[in-house]
C-alpha positions in Angstrom: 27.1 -30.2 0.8 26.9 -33.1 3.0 24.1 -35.8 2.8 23.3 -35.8 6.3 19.3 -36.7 6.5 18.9 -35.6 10.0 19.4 -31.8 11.2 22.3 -30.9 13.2 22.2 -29.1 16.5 20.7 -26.0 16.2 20.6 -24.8 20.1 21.8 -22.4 22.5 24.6 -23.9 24.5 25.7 -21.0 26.3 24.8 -17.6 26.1 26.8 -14.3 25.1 27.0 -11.7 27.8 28.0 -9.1 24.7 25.6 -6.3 26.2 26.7 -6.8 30.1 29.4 -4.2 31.0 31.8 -5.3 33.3 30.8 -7.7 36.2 31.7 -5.2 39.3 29.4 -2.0 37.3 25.7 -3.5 37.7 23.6 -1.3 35.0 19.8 -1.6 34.6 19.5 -2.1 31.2 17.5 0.5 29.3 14.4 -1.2 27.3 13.6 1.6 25.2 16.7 2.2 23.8 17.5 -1.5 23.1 14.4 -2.3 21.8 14.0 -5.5 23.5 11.8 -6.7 26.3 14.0 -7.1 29.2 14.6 -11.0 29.6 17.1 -12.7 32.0 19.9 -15.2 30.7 18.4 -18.2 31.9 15.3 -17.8 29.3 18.1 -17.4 26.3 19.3 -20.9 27.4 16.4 -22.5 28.3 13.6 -21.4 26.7 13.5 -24.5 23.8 14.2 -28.1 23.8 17.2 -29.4 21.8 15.0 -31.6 19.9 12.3 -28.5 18.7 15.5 -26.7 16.8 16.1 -30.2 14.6 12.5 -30.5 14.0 12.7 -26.8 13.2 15.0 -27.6 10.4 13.8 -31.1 9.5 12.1 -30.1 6.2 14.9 -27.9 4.7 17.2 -30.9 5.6 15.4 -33.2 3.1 14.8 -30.8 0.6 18.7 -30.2 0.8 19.2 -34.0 0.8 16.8 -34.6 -2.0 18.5 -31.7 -4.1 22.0 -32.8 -3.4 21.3 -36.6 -4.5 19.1 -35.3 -8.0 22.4 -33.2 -8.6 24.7 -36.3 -8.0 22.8 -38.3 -9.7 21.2 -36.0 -13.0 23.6 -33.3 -13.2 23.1 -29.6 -11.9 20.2 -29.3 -14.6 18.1 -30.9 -13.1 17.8 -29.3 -8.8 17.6 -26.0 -10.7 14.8 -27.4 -13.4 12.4 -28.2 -9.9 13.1 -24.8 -8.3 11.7 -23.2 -11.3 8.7 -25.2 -11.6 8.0 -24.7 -7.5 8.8 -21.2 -8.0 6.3 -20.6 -10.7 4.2 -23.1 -8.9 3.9 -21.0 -6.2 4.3 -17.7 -7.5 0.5 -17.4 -8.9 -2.0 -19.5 -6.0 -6.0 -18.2 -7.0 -7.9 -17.5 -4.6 -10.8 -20.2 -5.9 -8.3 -22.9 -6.1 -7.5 -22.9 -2.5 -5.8 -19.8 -1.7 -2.3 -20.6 0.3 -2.6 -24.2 0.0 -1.2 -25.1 -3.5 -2.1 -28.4 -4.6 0.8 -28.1 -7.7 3.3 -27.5 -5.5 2.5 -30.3 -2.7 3.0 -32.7 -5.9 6.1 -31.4 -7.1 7.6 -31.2 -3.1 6.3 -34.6 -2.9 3.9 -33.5 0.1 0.4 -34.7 -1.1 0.2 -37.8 0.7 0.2 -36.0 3.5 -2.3 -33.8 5.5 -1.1 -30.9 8.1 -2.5 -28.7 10.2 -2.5 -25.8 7.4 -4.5 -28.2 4.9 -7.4 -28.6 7.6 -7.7 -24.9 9.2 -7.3 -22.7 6.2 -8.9 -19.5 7.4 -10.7 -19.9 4.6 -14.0 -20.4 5.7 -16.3 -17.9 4.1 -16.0 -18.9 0.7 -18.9 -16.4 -0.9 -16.7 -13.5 -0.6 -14.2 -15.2 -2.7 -13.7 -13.3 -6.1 -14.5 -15.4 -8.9 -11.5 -17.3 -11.2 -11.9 -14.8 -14.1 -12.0 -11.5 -12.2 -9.2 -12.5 -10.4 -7.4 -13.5 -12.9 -7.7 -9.8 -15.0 -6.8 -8.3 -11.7 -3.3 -9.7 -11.4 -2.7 -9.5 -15.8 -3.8 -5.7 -15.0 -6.4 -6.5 -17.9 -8.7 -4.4 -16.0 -9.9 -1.2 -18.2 
């Protein structure tokens, strides 16, 4: 593992012709057996900016950074003691408590300084037809009878 803090490269530099036959036999390529929408080389290559792949990958960078220096630094106790408690953190989010947006695990990823675009628009908006804590709550400990 290195510590490298930014992301590396992560584009298209050049595109593999791996489905063209051979350059003399032009072939239509047949969509419905491929199962892809029929797209021209340039768009592989050009679709993206080089800079949208590394911002792509920015937040599993420093979360690899972050665990690489606790392991350094603690032992390997300790990266695999915080990916158990964001696991379990996340494994159970109620629906009452904010549904997808899980204030226990923004503290323990160290992310609740900061507001995004998925903390303002939740989707969330009709908040009466929201089963209550309790209900909820027997549902998923199948305590329902």
């Amino acid at each position: 593992m290195s510590l490298r803090f930014i992301p590396g490269p992560g584009y298209a530099t050049k595109v593999q012709g791996a489905d063209i036959p051979a350059p003399s036999a032009k072939v239509v390529r047949d969509t419905l057996r491929s199962g892809a929408p029929p797209s021209s080389l340039s768009t592989a290559l050009n679709s993206r900016h080089p800079l949208e792949a590394r911002l792509k990958n920015w937040d599993a960078t420093q979360h690899a950074l972050k665990m690489e220096g606790l392991k350094r630094l603690y032992g390997m106790a300790e990266p695999i003691k915080r990916e158990m408690e964001v696991k379990m953190c996340a494994d159970y989010v109620p629906a009452q408590l904010g549904g997808p947006s899980n204030l226990h695990k923004d503290i323990l990823e160290g992310k609740d300084t900061t507001i995004e675009w998925e903390d303002v628009f939740k989707g969330t908006d009709n908040v009466y037809e929201l089963p209550d804590f309790h209900s909820e709550l027997e549902t998923r400990c199948r305590m329902k009878w």
